[in-house]
C-alpha positions in Angstrom: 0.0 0.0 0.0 1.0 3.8 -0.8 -0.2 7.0 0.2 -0.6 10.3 -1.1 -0.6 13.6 1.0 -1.4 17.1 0.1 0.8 18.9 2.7 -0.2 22.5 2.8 3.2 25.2 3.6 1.8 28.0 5.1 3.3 31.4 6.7 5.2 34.6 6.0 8.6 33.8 6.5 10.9 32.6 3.7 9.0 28.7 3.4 10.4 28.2 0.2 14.0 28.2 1.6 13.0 25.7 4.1 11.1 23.4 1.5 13.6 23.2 -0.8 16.0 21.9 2.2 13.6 19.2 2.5 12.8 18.5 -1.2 16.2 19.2 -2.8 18.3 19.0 -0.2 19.8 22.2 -0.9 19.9 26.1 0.8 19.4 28.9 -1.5 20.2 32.2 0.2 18.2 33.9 -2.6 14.5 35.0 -1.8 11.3 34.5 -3.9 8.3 35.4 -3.8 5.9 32.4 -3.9 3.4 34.1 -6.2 -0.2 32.1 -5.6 1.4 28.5 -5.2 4.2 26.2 -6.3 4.1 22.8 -5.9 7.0 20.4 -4.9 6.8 16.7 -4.3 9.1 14.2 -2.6 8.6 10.2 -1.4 8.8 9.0 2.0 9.0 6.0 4.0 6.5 5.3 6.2 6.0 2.2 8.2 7.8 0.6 5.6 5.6 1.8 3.1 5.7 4.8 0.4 4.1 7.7 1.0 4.5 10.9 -1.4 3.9 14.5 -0.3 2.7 16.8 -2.7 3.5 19.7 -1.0 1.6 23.0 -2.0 3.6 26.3 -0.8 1.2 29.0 -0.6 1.1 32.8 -1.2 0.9 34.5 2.2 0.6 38.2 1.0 -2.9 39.4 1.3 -3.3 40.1 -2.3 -3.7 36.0 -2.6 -6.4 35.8 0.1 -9.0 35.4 -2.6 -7.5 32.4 -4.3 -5.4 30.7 -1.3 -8.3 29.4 -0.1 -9.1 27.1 -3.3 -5.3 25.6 -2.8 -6.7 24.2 0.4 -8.8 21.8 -1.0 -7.9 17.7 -0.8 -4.9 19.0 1.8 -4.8 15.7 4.2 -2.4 18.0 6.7 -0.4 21.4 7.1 3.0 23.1 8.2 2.6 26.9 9.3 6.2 28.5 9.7 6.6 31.4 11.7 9.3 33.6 12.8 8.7 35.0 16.5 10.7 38.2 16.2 7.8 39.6 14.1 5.5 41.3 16.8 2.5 40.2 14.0 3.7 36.7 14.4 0.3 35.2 16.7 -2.4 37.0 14.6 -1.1 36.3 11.0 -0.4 32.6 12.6 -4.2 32.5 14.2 -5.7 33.9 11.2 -4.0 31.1 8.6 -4.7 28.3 11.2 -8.7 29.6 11.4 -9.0 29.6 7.5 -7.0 26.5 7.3 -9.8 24.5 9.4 -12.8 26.8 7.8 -11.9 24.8 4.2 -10.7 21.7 5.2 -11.7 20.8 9.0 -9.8 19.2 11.2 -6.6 18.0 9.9 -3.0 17.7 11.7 -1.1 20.7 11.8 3.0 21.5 12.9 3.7 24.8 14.1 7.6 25.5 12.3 9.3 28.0 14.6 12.1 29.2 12.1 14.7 30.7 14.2 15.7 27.8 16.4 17.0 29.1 19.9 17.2 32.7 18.3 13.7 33.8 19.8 13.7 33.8 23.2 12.6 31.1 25.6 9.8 32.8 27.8 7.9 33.9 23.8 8.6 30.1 22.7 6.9 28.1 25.6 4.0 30.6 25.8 3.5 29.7 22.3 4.2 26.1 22.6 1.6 26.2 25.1 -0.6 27.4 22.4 -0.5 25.0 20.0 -0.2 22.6 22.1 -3.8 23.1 23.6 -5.1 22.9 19.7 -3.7 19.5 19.9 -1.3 20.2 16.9 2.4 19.8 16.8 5.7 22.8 17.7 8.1 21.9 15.8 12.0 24.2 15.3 13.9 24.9 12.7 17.1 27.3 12.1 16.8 29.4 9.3 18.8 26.6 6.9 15.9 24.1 7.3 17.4 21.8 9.4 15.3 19.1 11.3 12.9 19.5 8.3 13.3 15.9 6.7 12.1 15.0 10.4 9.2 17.2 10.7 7.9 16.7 7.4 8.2 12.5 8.4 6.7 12.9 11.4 3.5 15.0 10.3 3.2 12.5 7.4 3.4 9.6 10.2 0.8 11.3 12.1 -1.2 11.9 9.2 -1.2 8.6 7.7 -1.9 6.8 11.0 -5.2 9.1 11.4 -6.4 7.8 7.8 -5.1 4.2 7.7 
């Protein structure tokens, strides 16, 4: 048996960097814009079994509101990347999170610090305790991606054990 995951990458902070880590197993220091979506995919092992992520990086800017929504469709699960040295951080994270389960319900979500130690630790485990109490997953990252073959794993564990 194989599976197939629509992973949604969500957030305002420089995603594409840290999917590309993951997919291609490279850093680019260069930044793009993700303009509406762009799509990556990349096989896994899970349980001894393949599972490929199709992996949708959204558009965060508000001019994509009105079409970011239709990307969410089909998405079994979701990865939200935040930086917490923006002071915006908890409301643009709140707001995607709400929209997230107003087009697609309930499905498992990791919460990306990107940062990794750089943050502070009294803003980290208030908002750890956060996510926490959604029942969704805190995950860190530094700002090259790593630990993101391992988060990206894990969510598509979790994911697949809800469905299978």
């Amino acid at each position: 048996m194989s599976f197939k995951l629509k992973v949604l990458l969500c957030g305002s902070t420089k995603k594409t960097k840290l999917v590309n880590r993951f997919v291609r197993n490279k850093f680019e220091n260069d930044y793009k814009l993700t303009v509406g979506v762009d799509i990556f995919t990349k096989d896994v092992e899970i349980k001894n079994q393949t599972c490929t992520l199709s992996i949708w990086d959204i558009g965060a800017q508000e001019r994509f509101s009105v079409i970011r929504t239709s990307f969410y469709r089909g998405a079994s699960c979701a990865i939200i990347v935040f930086d917490l040295k923006r002071e915006t951080t908890w409301n643009e994270i709140q707001e995607l999170y709400d929209e997230i389960k107003s087009n697609v319900g309930e499905i498992p979500v990791a919460f990306v610090e990107k940062g990794n130690g750089e943050n502070g630790e009294e803003k980290r485990n208030k908002f750890k305790s956060l996510v926490e109490s959604t029942g969704n997953y805190y995950y860190e990252t530094s700002s090259k991606g790593e630990n993101m073959d391992d988060i990206f794993s894990s969510l598509a564990e979790r994911t697949v054990s809800m469905y299978a």
